[in-house]
N, C-alpha and C positions, 0 to 999 in steps of 0.2 A: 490645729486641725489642718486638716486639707481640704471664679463665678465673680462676677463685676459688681460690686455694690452702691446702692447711689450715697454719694456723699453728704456724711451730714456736717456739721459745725467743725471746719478743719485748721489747724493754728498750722502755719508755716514755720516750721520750727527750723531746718536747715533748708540748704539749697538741692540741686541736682544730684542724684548721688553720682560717684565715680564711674567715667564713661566704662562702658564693657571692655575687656582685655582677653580676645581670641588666645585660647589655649587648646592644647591638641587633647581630648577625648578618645585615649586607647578602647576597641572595641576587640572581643573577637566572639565569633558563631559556637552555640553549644551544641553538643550530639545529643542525637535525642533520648539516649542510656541513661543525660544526667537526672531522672528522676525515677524512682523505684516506688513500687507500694506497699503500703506499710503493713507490719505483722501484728496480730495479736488483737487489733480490736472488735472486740466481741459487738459491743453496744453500735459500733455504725458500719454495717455492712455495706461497703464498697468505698469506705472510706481510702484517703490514701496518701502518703507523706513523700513530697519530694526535697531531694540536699541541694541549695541556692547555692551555697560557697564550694563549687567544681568548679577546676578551667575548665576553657574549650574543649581539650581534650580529653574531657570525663576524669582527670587524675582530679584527687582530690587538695582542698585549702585547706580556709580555718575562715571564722566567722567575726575576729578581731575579740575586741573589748567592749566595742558597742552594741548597743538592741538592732532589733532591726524595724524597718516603716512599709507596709502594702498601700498601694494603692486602692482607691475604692471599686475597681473593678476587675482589681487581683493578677494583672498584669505585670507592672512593675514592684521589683523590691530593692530597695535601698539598704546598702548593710556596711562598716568598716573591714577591711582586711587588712594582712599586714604578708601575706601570702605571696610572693615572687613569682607567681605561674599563673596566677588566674587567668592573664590576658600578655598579649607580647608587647614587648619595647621594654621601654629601661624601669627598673623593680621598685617597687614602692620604698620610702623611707618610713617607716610606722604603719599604723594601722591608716589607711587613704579611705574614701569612700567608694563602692559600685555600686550600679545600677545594673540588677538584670531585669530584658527585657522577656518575656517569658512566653510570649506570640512571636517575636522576631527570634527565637532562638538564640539572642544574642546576651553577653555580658560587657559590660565598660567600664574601666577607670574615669571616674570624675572628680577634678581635683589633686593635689597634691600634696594637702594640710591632714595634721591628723584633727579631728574634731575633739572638742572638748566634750562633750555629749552627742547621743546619738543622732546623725542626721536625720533630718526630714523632706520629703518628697510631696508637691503638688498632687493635688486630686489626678490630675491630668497625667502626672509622670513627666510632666515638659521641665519640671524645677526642681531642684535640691538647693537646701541649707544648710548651714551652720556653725558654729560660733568655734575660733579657732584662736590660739595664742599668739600676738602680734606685736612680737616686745615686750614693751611693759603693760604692753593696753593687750583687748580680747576684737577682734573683728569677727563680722559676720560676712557669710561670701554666699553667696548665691549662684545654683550653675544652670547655666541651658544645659538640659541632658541632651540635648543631640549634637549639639556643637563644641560644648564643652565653655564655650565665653562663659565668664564671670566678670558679675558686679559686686565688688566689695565696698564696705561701707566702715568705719572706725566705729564705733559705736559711743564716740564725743563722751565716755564715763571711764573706770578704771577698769569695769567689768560690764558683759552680759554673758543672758543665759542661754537654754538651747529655744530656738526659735520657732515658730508655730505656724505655719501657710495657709492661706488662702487655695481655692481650689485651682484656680486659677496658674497660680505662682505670685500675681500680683500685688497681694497684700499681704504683709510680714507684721506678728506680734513679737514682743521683745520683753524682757525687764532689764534696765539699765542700772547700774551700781556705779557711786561716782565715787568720789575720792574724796578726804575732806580738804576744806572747810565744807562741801556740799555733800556731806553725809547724808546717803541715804538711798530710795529708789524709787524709777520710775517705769511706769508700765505704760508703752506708747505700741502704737501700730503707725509703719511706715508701706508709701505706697512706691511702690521698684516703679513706675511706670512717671510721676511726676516729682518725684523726689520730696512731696510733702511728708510729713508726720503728724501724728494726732495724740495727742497724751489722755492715755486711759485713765490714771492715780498715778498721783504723788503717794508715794508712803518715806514717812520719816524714821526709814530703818535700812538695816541690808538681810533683812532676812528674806528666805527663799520667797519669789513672787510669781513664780513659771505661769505665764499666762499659755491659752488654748482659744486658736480664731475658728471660728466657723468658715464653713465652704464657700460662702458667699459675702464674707468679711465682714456680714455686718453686725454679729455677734463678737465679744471677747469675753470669755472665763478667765478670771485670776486668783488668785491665791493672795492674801495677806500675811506673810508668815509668820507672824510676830504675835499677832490678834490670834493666828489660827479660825480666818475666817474665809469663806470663797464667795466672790460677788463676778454678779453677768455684767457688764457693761452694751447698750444697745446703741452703736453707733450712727444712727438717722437718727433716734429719738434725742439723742443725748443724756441720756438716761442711765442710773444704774440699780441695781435689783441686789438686793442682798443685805446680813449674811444669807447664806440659802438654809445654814442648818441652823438656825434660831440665836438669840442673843449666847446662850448659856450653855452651845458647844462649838467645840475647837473639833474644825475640819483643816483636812489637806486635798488640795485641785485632784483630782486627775485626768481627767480628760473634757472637750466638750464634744458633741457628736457634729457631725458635719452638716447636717442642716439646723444647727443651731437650739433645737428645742427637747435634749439633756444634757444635762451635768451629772459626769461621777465625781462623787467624793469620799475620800476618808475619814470615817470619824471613831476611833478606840479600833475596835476589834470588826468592826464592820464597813461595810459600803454603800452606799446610798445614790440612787440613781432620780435627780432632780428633776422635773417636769418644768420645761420654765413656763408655757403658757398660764397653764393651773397651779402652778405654786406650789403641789404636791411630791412627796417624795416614795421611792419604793425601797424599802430596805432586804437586803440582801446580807443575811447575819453572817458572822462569822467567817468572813474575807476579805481577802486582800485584791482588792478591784483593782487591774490592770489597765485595761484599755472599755472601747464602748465601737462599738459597727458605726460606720455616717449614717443608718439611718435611727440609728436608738433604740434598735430590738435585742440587738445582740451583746452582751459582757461578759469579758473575755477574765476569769480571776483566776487567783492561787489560792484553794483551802489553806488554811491554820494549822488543819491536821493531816501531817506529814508522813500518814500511814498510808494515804489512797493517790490518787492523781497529784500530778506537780500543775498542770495549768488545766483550766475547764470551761466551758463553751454555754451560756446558761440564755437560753430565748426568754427573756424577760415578759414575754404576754404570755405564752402555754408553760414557762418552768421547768422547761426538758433540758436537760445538763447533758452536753456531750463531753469526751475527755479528747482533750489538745494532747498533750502529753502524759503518759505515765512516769516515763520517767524523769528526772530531776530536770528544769528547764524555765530559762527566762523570757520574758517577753515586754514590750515596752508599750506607748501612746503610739496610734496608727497603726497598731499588729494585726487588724480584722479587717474584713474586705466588706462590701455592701452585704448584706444580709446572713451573713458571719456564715459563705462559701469557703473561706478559706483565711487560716492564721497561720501568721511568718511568727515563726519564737527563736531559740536561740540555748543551744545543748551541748554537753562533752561527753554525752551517754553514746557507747558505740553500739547499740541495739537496736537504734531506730530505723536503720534501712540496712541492708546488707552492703560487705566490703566498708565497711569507715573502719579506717587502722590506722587513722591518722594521729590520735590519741593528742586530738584537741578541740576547742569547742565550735562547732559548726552552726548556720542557718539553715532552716528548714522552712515548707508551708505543711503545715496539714489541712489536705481538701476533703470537704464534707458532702454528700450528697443533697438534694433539696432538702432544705430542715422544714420544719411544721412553721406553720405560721400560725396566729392565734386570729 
C-alpha cells in the first residue's frame, strides 16, 4: 500500500542502506487538452475519463507494459513508458517509469531501469519504487519524485518482488527469494530512513509471497503461496492474524487498504474483502478483485463474464457498481483514489476519448462524481 509508525520489536538485520545518488529528473508541463471526457456512460452522469500517457505537447504515447498506481488523493499517477516524446532530453531505453503530476500540470521521467513489475508510488506522491534486474541479482531503487535521488538497496537474495510503501515513502515491504543452499523466502519490511529491517515470515519455499503494507506501516498483508494462505502481520504488537480465509481454503493476497483494516482476497471464482478488526469477511461472488480504495469502501474488479464491463467500481456499504471501463482494460494494486473519486487502469481500445490513433496501449483515470456513501 501506500505515515510514521511506532516501532515495534525490530532485528537489525543490515546496516545503512546506500547513501542517495542525485539523478536528473526530466520534467516537462502538460496543456491542459491533455484530458477529454468520456463518451457513452449512461449510468454516471458527469462522469469523465482523462489519457495520463500524452506528452507535453498533447501528442500522444503509450502506457508501457506495466499497471499503473494513483495516489490516495488522485493527484499523482505512476505508470511505465517506453515512449521517446513524453518529456524532453535523451529517450528512454525500455519501458522507464513517469510520474504525472496532475495539479502541477506537469509529467516527469523518474529513473532510468525498466521495472520488473509495476511501480509503486507513496501516499504522499514524494516516492516511487521498484524491483529492477541488476546482474545476476534483482535491486529495489526508490526515487524522491522531485529530485529524482535514489536509494538502492541489493536485495542480499537471488530475487525480490514488486514492492509495497508506506504512506509516507518510508517504510518498504518486500519478499525476498534467496539462492540455495538457503532456499527459500522471506518477507521483511525495511525502513529507507535508518536502514533497519524487520522480518515478517520466513517461509520455506519460493513461491509467490507479494506482501501489501498499510499507510502507516504498521500493518503487513502477505500471501503464503505454497499453503495458499494470506495472514496480516501487526507490527507493534508482534503479532500475526491468520489464515484469514479459514484452514480449508486456498486464497491469493490482493491488496490491503491503506488504513490497514481490509484485506482483499482471492479464493476459486470469488473475492472476499476481510474485516481485520472483526474477523469477518464480505464476499463478492463471481470476481476477479483488483484493487481496494485506502479507505475500504471502494473495490475496484473484473466480472468472469466477458459480455458486460471489462472493470467495475462496486461501494461495498450501499452495493452500487459503477462501470470503470467498457471496454476491454487492465488495472493493478493502488488503481483507486480515497473514496474510489477516480481509477487509473490501463487499455489499447481507441474509443475511449477522442483522437487515440496511436494504436497502442495507453493509461487513463476515469473520474467519478460524489459516489453514495452508505
Amino acid at each position: 500500500m501506500r505515515g510514521h509508525a511506532k516501532r515495534g520489536s525490530t532485528r537489525r538485520l543490515r546496516g545503512a542502506l546506500s547513501a542517495a545518488v542525485a539523478v536528473c529528473a526530466v520534467t516537462a508541463a502538460l496543456p491542459a487538452a491533455a484530458s477529454a471526457e468520456a463518451r457513452g456512460v449512461a449510468d454516471d452522469p458527469g462522469a469523465g475519463v482523462e489519457r495520463i500517457s500524452v506528452a507535453a505537447d498533447g501528442t500522444q504515447g503509450d502506457g508501457g507494459s506495466a499497471g499503473a498506481s494513483i495516489t490516495p488523493d488522485g493527484r499523482h499517477v505512476v505508470f511505465t513508458s517506453a515512449a521517446k516524446n513524453l518529456v524532453p532530453g535523451s529517450p528512454p531505453q525500455g519501458d522507464v517509469p513517469y510520474v504525472r503530476d496532475r495539479a502541477a500540470g506537469q509529467i516527469k521521467r523518474v529513473g532510468s531501469y525498466t521495472p520488473l513489475q509495476p511501480p509503486v508510488i507513496s501516499g504522499d506522491g514524494a516516492y516511487l519504487a521498484y524491483a529492477t534486474q541488476w546482474m545476476r541479482d534483482v535491486r529495489i531503487f526508490s526515487h524522491q519524485v522531485s529530485t529524482g535521488a535514489i536509494a538502492g538497496v541489493n536485495c542480499s537474495a537471488h530475487s525480490c518482488g514488486q514492492p509495497s510503501l508506506s504512506a509516507d515513502g518510508r517504510h518498504l515491504a518486500l519478499a525476498l527469494t534467496f539462492r540455495p543452499p538457503l532456499s527459500g523466502q522471506r518477507v521483511e519490511v525495511q525502513d529507507w530512513g535508518t536502514g533497519a529491517t524487520e522480518t515478517v515470515a520466513d517461509l520455506g519455499h519460493t513461491s509467490a509471497a507479494r506482501p501489501s503494507i498499510s499507510g502507516d506501516g504498521r500493518r503487513v498483508a502477505y500471501q503464503d503461496g505454497k499453503a495458499g494462505d494470506v495472514f496480516v502481520w501487526d507490527r507493534t504488537t508482534g503479532t500475526s492474524t491468520g489464515p484469514l480465509e479459514g484452514p480449508a481454503t486456498t486464497a491469493s493476497l490482493v491488496q490491503l487498504s491503506d488504513d490497514g483494516g481490509k484485506v482483499v482476497h482471492r479464493s476459486g471464482p470469488d473475492t472476499y474483502v476481510h474485516d481485520v478488526g472483526s474477523g469477518t469477511a464480505q464476499l463478492v461472488p463471481n470476481v476477479k478483485g483488483l484493487a481496494i480504495d485506502p479507505t475500504g469502501r471502494h473495490l475496484l474488479y473484473a466480472p468472469h463474464d466477458t459480455t458486460g464491463p471489462a472493470l467495475v467500481l462496486r461501494n461495498l456499504y450501499t452495493g452500487t457498481d459503477r462501470t470503470v471501463s467498457q471496454q476491454p482494460a487492465t488495472a493493478g494494486v493502488d488503481a483507486v483514489s480515497a473514496d474510489g473519486r477516480h481509477v487509473v487502469f490501463q487499455s489499447a481500445a481507441d474509443d475511449i476519448v477522442p483522437g487515440d490513433t496511436n494504436g497502442t496501449s495507453d493509461v487513463f483515470i476515469r473520474h467519478f462524481p460524489a459516489l453514495p456513501e452508505g
